[in-house]
C-alpha positions in Angstrom: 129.8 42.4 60.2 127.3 44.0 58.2 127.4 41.5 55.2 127.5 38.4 58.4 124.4 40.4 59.0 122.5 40.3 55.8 123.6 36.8 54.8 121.6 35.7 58.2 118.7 37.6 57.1 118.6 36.0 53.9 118.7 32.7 55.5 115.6 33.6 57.6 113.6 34.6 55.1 114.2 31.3 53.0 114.2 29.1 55.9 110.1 31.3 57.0 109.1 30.8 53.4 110.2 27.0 53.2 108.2 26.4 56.8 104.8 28.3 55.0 105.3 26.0 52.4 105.5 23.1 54.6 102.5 24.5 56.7 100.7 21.6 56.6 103.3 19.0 58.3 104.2 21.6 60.6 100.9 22.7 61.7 98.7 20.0 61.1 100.8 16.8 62.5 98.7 14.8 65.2 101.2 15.2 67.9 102.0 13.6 70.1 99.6 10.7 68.5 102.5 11.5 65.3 105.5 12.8 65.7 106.2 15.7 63.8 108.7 15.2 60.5 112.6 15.4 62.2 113.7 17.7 59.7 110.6 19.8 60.4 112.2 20.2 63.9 115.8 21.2 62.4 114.1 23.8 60.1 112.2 25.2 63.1 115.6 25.2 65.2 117.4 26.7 62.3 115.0 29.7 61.8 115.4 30.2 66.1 119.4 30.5 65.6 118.9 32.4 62.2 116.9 34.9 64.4 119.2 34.9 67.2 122.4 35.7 65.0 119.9 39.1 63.8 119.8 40.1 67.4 122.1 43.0 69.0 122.7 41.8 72.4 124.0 45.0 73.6 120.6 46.7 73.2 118.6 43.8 74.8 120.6 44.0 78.4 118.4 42.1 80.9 116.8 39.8 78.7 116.8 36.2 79.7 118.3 35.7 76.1 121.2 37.9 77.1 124.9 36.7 77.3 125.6 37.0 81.8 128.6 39.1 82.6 131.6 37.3 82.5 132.1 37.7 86.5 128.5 36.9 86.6 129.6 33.3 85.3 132.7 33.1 87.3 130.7 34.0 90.8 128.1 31.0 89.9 130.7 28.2 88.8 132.7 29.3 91.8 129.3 28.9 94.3 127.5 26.6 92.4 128.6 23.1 94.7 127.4 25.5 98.3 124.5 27.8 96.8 121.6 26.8 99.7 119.1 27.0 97.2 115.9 28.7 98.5 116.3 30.3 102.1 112.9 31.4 102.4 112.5 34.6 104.6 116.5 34.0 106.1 116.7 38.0 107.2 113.6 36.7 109.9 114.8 37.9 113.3 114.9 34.4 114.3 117.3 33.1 111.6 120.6 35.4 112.8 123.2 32.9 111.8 124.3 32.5 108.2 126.3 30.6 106.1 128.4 30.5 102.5 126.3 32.6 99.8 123.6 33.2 102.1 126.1 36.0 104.0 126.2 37.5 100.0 122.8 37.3 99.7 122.2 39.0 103.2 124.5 41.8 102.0 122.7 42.6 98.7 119.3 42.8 101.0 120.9 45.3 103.4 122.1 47.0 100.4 118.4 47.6 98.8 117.5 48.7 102.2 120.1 51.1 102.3 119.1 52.2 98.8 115.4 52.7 99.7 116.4 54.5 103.3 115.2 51.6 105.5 116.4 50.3 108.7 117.9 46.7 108.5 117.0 46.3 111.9 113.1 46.3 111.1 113.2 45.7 107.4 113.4 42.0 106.3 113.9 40.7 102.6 115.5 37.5 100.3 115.8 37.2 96.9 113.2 35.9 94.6 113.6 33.9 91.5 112.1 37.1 89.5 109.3 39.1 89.4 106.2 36.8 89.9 107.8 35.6 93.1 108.3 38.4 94.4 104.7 39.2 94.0 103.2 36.4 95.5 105.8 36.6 98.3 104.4 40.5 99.1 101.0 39.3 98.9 101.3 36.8 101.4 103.2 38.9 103.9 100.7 41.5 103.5 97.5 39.7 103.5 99.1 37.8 106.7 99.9 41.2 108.1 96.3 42.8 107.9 94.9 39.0 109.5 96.7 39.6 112.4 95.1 43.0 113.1 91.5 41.4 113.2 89.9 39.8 116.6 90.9 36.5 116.5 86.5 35.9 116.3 86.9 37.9 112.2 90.2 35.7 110.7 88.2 35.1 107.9 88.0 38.8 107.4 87.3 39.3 103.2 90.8 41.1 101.7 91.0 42.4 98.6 93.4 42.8 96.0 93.3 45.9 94.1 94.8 46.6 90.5 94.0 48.2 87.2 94.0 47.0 83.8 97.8 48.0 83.3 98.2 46.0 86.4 101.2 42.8 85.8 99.6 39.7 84.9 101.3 37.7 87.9 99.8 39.8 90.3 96.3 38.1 89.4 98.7 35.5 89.0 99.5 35.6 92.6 96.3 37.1 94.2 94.7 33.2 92.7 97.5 31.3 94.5 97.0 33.3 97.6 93.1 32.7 96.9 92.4 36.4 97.8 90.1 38.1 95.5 91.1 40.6 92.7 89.2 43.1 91.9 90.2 45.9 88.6 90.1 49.8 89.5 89.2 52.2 87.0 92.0 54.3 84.6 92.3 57.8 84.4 91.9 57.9 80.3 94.6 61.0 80.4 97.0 59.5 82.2 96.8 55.7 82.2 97.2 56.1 85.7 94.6 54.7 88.8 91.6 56.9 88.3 91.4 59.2 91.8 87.8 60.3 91.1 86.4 56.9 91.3 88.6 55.3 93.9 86.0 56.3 96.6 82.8 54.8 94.4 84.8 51.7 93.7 85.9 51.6 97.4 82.0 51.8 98.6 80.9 49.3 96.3 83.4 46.5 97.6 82.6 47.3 101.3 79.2 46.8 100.2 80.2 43.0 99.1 81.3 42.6 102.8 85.1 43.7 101.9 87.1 45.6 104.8 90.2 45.0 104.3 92.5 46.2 100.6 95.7 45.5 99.2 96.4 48.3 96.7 99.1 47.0 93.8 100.6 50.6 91.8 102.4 50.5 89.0 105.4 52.6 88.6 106.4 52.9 84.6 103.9 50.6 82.7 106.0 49.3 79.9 104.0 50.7 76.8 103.2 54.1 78.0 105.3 55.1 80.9 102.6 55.7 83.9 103.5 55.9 87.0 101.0 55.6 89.5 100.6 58.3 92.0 101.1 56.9 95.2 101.2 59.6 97.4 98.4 61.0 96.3 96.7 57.9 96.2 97.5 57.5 99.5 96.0 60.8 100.4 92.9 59.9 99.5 92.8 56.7 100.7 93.4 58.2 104.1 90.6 60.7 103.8 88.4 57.7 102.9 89.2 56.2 105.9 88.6 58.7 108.1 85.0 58.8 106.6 84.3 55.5 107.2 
């Protein structure tokens, strides 16, 4: 294993060193005016699989590179030919029949809700292609949500989306889709977490640009440094905000 290893490493490194030297076809090519050389392509795919073969897929669980579970594989061949596709919001009071995977996927929802010590019969939920859906899906029910508490006479109420700078791209992602603006909170230097001294300040200074209504997005475990967000004290203060305005 170890010298199957080392042998693939080798062929990397000659296989990078004879792309440098080829540079200029590879980088330099008019495509798609000129095609690029076709055993430019090979060496390019060659380095990928070199790479690959380097990689210890045991530590890299998750990754969209990863090899599925076995029964992973088995379920979708099985369910492929009668998977519905996308459902939408299925768990919607009004939707109470379901049908082939859609009674799995209603099970897996009831799950999470059991796991975050919800009531199925208020909570709703589907599953998303991955993350960025997800987002854009919470920002639409939420942003729909805080409409429907205005006079019919404010609709066009301004909402705000509020983040930080360790805030996931797809939120702004999904906060342009949704056209609501996005606006960037400060960071607590010490913690990497929302700064709570400024939250009022910031707060002030939006409702001063005609915004009354906020959608807070927390992080919980930014990926370089660990912050979590503190919600419930955020939410504290938020409160006491509130109650000044």
């Amino acid at each position: 294993m170890l010298r199957k290893k080392m042998y693939a490493r080798a062929k990397l490194f000659l296989f990078r060193r004879l792309i440098q030297l080829s540079g200029y076809l590879l980088f330099n090519a008019e495509f798609p005016v000129r095609q690029k050389p076709s055993w430019i392509v090979r060496i390019m795919v060659e380095v990928i699989e070199s790479e690959i073969a380097t990689w210890n897929m045991e530590e890299t669980l998750g990754a969209v590179y990863c090899q599925p579970h076995p029964l992973a594989s088995y379920a979708w061949k099985k369910l492929v030919d009668v998977n519905s596709n996308n459902m939408g919001n299925w768990s919607s009071k009004e939707k109470n029949k379901v049908f082939g995977t859609q009674k799995i996927e209603r099970l897996l929802v009831y799950q999470c809700i059991q796991l975050l010590g919800g009531n199925k019969k208020s909570w709703e939920g589907y599953l998303t292609s991955g993350g960025t859906e997800g987002n854009i899906f919470s920002l639409w029910i939420v942003r729909n949500y805080l409409r429907s508490l205005m006079p019919i006479n404010r609709k066009k109420t301004k909402v705000c989306v509020v983040g930080t700078s360790t805030t996931h791209f797809s939120v702004i992602k999904a906060a342009n889709i949704l056209d609501i603006p996005y606006t960037v909170f400060p960071l607590q230097e010490s913690t990497w977490t929302l700064s709570i001294s400024s939250l009022e300040t910031a707060l002030v200074k939006l409702k001063k640009q005609g915004f009354v209504q906020f959608i807070f997005v927390l992080t919980l475990g930014y990926t370089q440094t660990g912050a979590n967000d503190p919600i419930d004290t955020i939410d504290k203060h938020l409160s006491k905000i509130e109650k000044k305005t």
